[in-house]
C-alpha positions as CSV (number, residue, x, y, z in Angstrom):
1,X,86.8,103.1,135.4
2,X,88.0,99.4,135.8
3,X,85.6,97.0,134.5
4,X,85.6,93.1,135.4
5,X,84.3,90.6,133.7
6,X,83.9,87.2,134.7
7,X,83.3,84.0,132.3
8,X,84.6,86.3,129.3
9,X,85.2,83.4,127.0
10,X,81.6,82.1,127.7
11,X,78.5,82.9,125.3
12,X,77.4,85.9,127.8
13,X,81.3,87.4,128.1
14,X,81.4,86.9,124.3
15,X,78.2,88.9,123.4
16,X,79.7,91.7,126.1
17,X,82.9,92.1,124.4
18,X,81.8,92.0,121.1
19,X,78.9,95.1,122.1
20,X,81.9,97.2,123.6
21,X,83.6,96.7,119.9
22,X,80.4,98.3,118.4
23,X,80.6,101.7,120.5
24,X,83.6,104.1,121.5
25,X,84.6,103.2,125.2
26,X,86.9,104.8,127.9
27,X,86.7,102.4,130.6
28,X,89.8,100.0,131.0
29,X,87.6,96.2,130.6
30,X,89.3,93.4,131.9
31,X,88.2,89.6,130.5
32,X,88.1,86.8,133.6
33,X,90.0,83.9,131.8
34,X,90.2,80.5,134.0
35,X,93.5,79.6,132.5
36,X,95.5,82.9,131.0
37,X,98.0,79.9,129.7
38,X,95.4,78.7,127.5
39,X,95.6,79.9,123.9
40,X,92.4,78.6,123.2
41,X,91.3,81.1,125.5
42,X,93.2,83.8,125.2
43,X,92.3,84.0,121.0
44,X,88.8,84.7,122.4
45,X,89.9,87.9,123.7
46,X,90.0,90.5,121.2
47,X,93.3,92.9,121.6
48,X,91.5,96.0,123.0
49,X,90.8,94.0,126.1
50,X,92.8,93.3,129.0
51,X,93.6,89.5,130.1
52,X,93.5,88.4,133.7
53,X,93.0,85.5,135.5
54,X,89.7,84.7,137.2
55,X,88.9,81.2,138.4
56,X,86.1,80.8,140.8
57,X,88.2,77.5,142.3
58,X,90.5,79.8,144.0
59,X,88.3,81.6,146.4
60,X,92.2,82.6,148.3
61,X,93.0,84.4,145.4
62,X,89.2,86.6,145.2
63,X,90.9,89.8,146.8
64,X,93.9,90.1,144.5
65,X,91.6,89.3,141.0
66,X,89.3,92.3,142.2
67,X,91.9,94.6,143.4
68,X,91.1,97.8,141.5
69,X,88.3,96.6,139.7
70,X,85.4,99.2,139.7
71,X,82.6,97.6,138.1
72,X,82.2,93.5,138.4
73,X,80.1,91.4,136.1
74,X,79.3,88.5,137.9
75,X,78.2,85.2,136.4
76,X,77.2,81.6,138.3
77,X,79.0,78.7,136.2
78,X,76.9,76.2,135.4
79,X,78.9,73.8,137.6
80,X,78.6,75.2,141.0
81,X,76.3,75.6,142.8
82,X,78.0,75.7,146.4
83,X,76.8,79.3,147.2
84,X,78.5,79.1,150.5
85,X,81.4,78.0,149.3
86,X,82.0,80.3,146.2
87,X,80.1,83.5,146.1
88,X,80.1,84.8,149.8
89,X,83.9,85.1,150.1
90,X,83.9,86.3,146.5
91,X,81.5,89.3,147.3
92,X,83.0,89.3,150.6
93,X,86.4,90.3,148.5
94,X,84.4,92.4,146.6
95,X,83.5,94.3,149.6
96,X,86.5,94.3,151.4
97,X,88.1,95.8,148.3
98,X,86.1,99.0,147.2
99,X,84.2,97.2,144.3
100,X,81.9,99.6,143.5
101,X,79.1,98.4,141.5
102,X,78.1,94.5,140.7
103,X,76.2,93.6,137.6
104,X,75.2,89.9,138.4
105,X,73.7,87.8,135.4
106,X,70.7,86.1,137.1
107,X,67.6,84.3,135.8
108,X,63.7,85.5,135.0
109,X,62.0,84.8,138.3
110,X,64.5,84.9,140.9
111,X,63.3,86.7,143.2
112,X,60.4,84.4,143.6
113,X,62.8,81.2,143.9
114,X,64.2,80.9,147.4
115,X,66.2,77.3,146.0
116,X,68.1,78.2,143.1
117,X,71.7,79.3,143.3
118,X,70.4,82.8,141.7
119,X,68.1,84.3,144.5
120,X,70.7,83.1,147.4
121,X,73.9,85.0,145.2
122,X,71.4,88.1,145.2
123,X,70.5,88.1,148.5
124,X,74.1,88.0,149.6
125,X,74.9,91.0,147.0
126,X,71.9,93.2,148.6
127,X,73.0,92.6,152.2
128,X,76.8,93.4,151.0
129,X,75.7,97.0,150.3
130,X,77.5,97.5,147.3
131,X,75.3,99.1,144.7
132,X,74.0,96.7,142.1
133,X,72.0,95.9,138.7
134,X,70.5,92.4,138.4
135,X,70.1,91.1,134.7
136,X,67.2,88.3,134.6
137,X,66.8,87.0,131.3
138,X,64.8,84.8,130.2
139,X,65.1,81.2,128.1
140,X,68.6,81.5,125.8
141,X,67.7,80.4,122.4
142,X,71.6,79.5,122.6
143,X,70.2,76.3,124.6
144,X,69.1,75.2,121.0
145,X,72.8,75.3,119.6
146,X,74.9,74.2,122.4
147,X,72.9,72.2,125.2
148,X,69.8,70.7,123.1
149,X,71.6,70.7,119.9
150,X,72.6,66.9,119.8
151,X,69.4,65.8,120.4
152,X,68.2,67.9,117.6
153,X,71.3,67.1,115.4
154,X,71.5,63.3,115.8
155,X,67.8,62.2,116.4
156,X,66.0,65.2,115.0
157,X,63.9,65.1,118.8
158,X,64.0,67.7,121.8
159,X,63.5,65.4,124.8
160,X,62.7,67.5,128.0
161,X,59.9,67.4,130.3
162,X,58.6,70.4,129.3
163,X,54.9,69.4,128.7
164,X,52.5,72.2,127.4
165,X,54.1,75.1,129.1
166,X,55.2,78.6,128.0
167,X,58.5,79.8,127.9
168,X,60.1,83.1,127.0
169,X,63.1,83.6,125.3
170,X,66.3,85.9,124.5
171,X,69.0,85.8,122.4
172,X,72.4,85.7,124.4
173,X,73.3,89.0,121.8
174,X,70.7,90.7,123.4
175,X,71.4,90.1,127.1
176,X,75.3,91.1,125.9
177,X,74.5,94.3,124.3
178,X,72.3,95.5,127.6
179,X,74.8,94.5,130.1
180,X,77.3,96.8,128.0
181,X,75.3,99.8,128.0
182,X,74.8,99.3,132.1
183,X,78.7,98.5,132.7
184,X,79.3,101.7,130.9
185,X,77.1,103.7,133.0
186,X,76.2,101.8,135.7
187,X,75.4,104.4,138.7
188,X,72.3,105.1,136.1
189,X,70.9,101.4,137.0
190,X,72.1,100.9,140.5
191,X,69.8,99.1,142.6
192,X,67.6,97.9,139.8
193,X,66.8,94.5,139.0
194,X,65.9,94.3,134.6
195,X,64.2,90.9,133.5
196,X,65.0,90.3,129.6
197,X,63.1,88.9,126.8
198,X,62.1,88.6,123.6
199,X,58.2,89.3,123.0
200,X,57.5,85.9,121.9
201,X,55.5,83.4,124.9
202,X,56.0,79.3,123.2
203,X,56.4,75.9,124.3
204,X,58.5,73.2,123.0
205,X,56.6,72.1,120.7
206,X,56.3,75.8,118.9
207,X,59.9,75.7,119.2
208,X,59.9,72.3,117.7
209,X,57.8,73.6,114.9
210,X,59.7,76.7,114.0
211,X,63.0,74.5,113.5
212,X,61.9,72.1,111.6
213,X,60.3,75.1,109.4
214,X,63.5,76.6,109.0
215,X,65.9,73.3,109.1
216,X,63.2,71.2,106.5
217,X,63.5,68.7,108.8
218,X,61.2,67.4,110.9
219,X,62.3,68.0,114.7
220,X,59.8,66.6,117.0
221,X,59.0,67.4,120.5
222,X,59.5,64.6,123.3
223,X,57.7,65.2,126.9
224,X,58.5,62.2,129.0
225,X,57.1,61.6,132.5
226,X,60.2,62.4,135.1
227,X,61.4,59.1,135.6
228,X,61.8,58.1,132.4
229,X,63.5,61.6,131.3
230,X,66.0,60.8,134.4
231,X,66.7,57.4,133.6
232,X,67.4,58.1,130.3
233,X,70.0,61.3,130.9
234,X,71.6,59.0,133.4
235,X,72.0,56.0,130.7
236,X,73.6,58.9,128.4
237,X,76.0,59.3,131.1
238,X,74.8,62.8,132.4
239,X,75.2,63.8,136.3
240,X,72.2,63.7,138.4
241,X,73.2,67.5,139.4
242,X,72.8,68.1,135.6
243,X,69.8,66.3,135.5
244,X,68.4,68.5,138.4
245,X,69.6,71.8,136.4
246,X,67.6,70.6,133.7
247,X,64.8,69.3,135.5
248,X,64.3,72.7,137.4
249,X,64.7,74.9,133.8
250,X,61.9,72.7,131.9
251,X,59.6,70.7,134.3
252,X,59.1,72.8,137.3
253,X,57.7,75.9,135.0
254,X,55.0,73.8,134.0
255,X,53.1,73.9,137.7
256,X,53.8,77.7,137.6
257,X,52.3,81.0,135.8
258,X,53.2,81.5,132.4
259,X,56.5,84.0,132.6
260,X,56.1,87.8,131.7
261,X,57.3,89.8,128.7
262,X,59.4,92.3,129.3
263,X,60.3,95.2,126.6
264,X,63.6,96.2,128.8
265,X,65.8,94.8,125.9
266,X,64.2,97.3,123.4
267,X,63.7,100.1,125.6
268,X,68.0,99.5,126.1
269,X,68.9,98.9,122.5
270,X,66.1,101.0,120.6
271,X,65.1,98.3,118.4
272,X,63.1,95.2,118.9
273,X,64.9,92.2,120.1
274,X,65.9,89.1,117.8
275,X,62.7,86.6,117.3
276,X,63.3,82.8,117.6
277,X,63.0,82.4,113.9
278,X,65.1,85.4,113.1
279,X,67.5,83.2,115.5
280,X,67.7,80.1,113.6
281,X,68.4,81.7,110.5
282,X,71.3,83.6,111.6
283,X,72.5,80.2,113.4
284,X,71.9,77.9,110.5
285,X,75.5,76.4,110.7
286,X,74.8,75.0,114.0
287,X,71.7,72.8,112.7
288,X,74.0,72.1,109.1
289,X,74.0,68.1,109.9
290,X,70.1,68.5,110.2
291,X,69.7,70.6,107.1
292,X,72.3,68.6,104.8
């Protein structure tokens, strides 16, 4: 069996290929590199994995990357979000080849949001007809270390519009370590849709909290009213369609239901999954300018 998988140099590829290391495997898995020139790149693929170029600007170039391939895992990049443009001819290809079974990283909630780039990419996968398994997770803590994490480092704030809502969470380690076991076997998952989460429900300002705790800092939680949170990303030099990503993960769940826990990730991995503080302390070095 031929496994795919795209954005493997990414945090979710990563935390794939390192749970494959963990376990004895058969299956031939191939890592989706943009730029197989780039060394940068390619040192992110251990040696037991194959290297092929994968670049979602080359839509011409879909049929040959998938040729063979038995099992695709499919990620959106953060930076597209041209549906149209990008996905349809890519599971077009996958169709057209004999692509067997898609795992497609998704979000928690989906299939209840008709304008994300997530529910349209799994609507065109279900009217393909190839068998699938969507992933949903929930919040990535990894938001704290990468996305939020100069606000945090430098002014010791998170700044989102977040207000008093609930969030749940997952560790990116987790979603890698599910997806593993259901590339592996994935005719036992077909047509199944898994949201992932931790079992912790907190807002921004528990988050807040629970850093400062562990950094001995004190990180404070910033809600701004919209206009003010835009005007300020723009002045920071951020795109409005970033702006809009952001907006849609932290200010539109505040006018909805609190999200649901799910115990899929423990009913996968036979433990419980990783807890936000649990998190941070395993991810210390990433907060080292706040904890200095």
């Amino acid at each position: 069996m031929d496994i795919l998988i795209t954005g493997a140099t990414g945090n979710v590829g990563q935390a794939i290929l390192s749970s494959f290391l963990k376990d004895d495997f058969e299956a031939k898995i191939i890592a989706g590199i943009r730029n197989p020139e780039d060394l940068k790149e390619q040192e992110k693929i251990p040696s037991p994995f194959l290297k092929q170029e994968f670049d979602f600007g080359k839509p011409e170039k879909f049929s040959d990357y998938l040729n063979e391939v038995d099992v695709l895992f499919l990620l959106r990049p953060p930076n597209i979000a041209d549906v149209e443009a990008v996905f349809k001819p890519l599971i077009e290809a996958a169709k057209e080849v004999g692509v067997k079974h898609i795992v497609f990283l998704s979000v928690q909630g989906a299939e209840k949001q008709s304008y994300i780039p997530h529910h349209k990419i799994e609507k065109l996968i279900v009217e393909s007809k190839i068998p699938y398994t969507f992933l949903r997770p929930a919040y990535f803590m990894q938001n704290f270390t990468t996305t939020l994490r100069k606000d945090i480092v430098e002014k010791e704030k998170i700044y989102l519009p977040a207000g008093d809502a609930k969030f749940t969470i997952v560790d990116v380690n987790d979603v890698g370590a599910v997806a593993a076991k259901i590339l592996l076997n994935p005719s036992e998952h077909q047509n199944r849709a898994y949201e992932l989460t931790n079992d912790e429900l907190m807002s921004f300002s528990e988050f807040a909290q629970q850093i400062s705790e562990v950094t001995g800092k004190n990180v404070k939680f910033i809600s701004p009213n919209l206009l003010s949170f835009i005007f300020t990303k723009l002045r920071e030099g951020q795109s409005l369609t970033y702006i809009f990503v952001l907006i849609m993960l932290h200010y539109f769940p505040r006018f909805k239901e609190s999200p649901t826990l799910s115990n899929n990730v423990e009913s996968f991995l036979n433990r419980p999954p990783v807890k936000f503080r649990k998190f941070l302390e395993r991810e210390t070095n990433s907060f080292k300018d706040i904890a200095n």
